[in-house]
C-alpha positions as CSV (number, residue, x, y, z in Angstrom):
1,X,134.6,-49.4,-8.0
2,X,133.7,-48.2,-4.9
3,X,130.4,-49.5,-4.5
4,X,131.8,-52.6,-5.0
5,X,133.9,-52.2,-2.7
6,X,131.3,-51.0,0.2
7,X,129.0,-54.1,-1.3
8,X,131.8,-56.6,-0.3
9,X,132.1,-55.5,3.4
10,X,128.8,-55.2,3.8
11,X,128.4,-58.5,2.5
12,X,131.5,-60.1,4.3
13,X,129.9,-58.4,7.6
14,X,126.9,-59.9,7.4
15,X,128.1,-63.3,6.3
16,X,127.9,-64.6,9.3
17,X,124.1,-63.6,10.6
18,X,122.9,-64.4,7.2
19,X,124.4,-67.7,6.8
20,X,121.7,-69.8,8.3
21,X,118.8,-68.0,6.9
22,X,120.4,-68.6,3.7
23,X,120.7,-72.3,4.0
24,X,117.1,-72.2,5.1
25,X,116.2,-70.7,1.5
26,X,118.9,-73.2,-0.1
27,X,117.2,-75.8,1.2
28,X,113.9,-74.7,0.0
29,X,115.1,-74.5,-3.2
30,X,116.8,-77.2,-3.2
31,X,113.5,-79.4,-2.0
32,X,110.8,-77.4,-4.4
33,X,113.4,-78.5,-7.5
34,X,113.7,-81.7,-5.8
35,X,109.8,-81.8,-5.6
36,X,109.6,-81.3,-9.7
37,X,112.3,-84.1,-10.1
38,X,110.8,-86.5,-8.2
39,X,107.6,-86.1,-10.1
40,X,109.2,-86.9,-13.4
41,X,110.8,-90.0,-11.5
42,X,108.0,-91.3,-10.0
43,X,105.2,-91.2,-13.2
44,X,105.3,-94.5,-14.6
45,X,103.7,-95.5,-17.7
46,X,102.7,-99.1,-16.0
47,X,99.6,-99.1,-14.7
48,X,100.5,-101.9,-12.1
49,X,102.5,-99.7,-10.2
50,X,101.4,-97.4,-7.5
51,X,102.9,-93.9,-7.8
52,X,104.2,-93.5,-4.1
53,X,106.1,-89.6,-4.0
54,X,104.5,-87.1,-6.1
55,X,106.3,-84.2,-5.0
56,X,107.6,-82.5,-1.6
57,X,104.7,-81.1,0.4
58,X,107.0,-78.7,2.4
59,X,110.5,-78.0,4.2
60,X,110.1,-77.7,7.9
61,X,112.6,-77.1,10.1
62,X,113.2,-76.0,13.7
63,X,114.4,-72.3,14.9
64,X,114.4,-70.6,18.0
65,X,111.7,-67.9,17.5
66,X,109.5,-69.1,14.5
67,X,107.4,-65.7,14.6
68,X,110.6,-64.0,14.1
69,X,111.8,-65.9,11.5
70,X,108.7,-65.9,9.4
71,X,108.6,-61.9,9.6
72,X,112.2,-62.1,8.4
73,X,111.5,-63.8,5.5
74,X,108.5,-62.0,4.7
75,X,110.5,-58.6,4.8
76,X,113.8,-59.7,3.0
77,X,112.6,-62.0,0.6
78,X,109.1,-60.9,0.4
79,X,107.4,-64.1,1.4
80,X,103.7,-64.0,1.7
81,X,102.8,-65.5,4.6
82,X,100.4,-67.2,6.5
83,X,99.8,-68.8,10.1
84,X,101.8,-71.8,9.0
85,X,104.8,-69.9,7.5
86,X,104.1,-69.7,3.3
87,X,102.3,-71.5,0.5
88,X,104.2,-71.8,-2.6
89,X,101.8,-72.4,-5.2
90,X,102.2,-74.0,-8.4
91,X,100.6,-75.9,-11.6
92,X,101.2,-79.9,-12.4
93,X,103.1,-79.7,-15.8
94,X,101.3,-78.2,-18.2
95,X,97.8,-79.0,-16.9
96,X,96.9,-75.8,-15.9
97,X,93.7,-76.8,-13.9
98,X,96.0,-78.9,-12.0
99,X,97.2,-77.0,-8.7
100,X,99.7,-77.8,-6.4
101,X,101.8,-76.4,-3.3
102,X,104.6,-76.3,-1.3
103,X,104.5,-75.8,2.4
104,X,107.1,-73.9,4.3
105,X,107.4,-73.8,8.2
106,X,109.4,-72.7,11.1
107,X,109.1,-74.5,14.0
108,X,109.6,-73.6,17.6
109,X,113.6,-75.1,18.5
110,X,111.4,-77.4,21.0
111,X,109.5,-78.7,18.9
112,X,108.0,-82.3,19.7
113,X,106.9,-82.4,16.0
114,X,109.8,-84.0,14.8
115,X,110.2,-87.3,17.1
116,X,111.2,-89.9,17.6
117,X,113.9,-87.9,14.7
118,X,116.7,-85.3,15.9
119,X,116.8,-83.7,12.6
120,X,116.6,-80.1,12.7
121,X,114.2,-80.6,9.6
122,X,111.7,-82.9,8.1
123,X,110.2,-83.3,4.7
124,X,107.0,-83.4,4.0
125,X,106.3,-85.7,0.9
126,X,103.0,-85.6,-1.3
127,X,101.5,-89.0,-2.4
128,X,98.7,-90.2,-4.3
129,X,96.0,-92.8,-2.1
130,X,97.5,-92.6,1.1
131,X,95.6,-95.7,2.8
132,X,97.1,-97.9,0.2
133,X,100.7,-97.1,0.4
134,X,100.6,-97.5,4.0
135,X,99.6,-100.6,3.7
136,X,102.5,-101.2,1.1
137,X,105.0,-100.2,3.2
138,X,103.7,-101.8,5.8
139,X,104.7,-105.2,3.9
140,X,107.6,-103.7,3.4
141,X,108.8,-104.0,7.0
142,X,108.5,-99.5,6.9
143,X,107.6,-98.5,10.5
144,X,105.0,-96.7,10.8
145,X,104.8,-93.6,13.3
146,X,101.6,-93.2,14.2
147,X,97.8,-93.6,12.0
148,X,96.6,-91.2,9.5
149,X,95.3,-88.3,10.5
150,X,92.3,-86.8,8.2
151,X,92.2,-83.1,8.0
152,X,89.9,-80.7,5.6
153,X,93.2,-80.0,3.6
154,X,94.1,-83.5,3.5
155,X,95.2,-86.9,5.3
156,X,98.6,-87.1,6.9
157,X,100.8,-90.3,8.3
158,X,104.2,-90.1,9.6
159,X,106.9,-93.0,9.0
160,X,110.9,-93.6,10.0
161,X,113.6,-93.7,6.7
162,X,116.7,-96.0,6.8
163,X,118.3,-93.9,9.1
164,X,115.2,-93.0,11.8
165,X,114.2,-89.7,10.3
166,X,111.1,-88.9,10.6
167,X,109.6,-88.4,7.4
168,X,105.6,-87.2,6.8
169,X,103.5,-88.4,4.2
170,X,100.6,-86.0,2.7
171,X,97.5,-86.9,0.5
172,X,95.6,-83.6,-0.1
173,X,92.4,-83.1,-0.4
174,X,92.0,-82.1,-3.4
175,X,93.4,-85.3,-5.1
């Protein structure tokens, strides 16, 4: 009993300074489950419709020292990271040839990265032929950011949701 009883002040202590590093990894949860969700949703068996979301390409969201907060996580919860923050690795269904990941970054509180938005965060969504469903939701009267940029790990576009968060769209590479 009373090492349960030291565990619960340490714990109601440290409430407090752990609460939004814990909603970080909430929300990361949250998205990769989201991610596997979405994928279910979005396969169709009708070949006449494009598959838009695949899965969430990453969490990112804003802090004031990113450094910091990525050596945090990397000695807490063991993250292995890299110089964009982590890589979460994973398979598509049962395929096991099939790879896929999940991006997570910190961001510098000043970030530009995130406007025209005011969110503190952004999702990154994967999608399958990026060219084509920008010009989808281009008909769609979806506003469109800025053009798609091509990088060796993939192509990238950003766009505005319903409420003017800024949302990015990934194709990678490998696809």
């Amino acid at each position: 009993m009373q090492s349960f009883s030291l565990f619960t002040y340490i714990y109601a202590k440290n409430f407090k300074a752990m609460k939004k590093p814990m909603l970080t990894l909430t929300a990361l949860v949250v998205s990769f489950a989201l991610g596997v969700a979405f994928k279910s949703v979005t396969t169709s068996t009708s070949k006449e419709k494009m598959k838009r979301v695949t899965g969430i390409g990453g969490i990112f969201f804003k802090c004031k020292d990113p450094k910091k907060m990525t050596a945090w996580y990397q000695q807490h919860l063991g993250l292995e990271t890299n110089p964009y923050g982590a890589t979460f690795e994973w398979y598509e269904g049962a395929d096991r040839t099939k790879r896929g990941q999940t991006q997570w970054t910190p961001f510098p509180q000043e970030t530009k990265y995130f406007e025209p938005s005011a969110q503190q965060f952004m999702i990154n969504y994967r999608v399958e032929n990026l060219e084509a469903l920008v010009e989808e939701l281009k008909k769609e009267g979806v506003t469109i950011v800025d053009q798609i940029a091509v990088y060796d790990y993939g192509k990238f576009v950003h766009i505005l949701d319903a409420e003017d968060n800024k949302v990015e769209l990934w194709e990678a590479a490998d696809q």
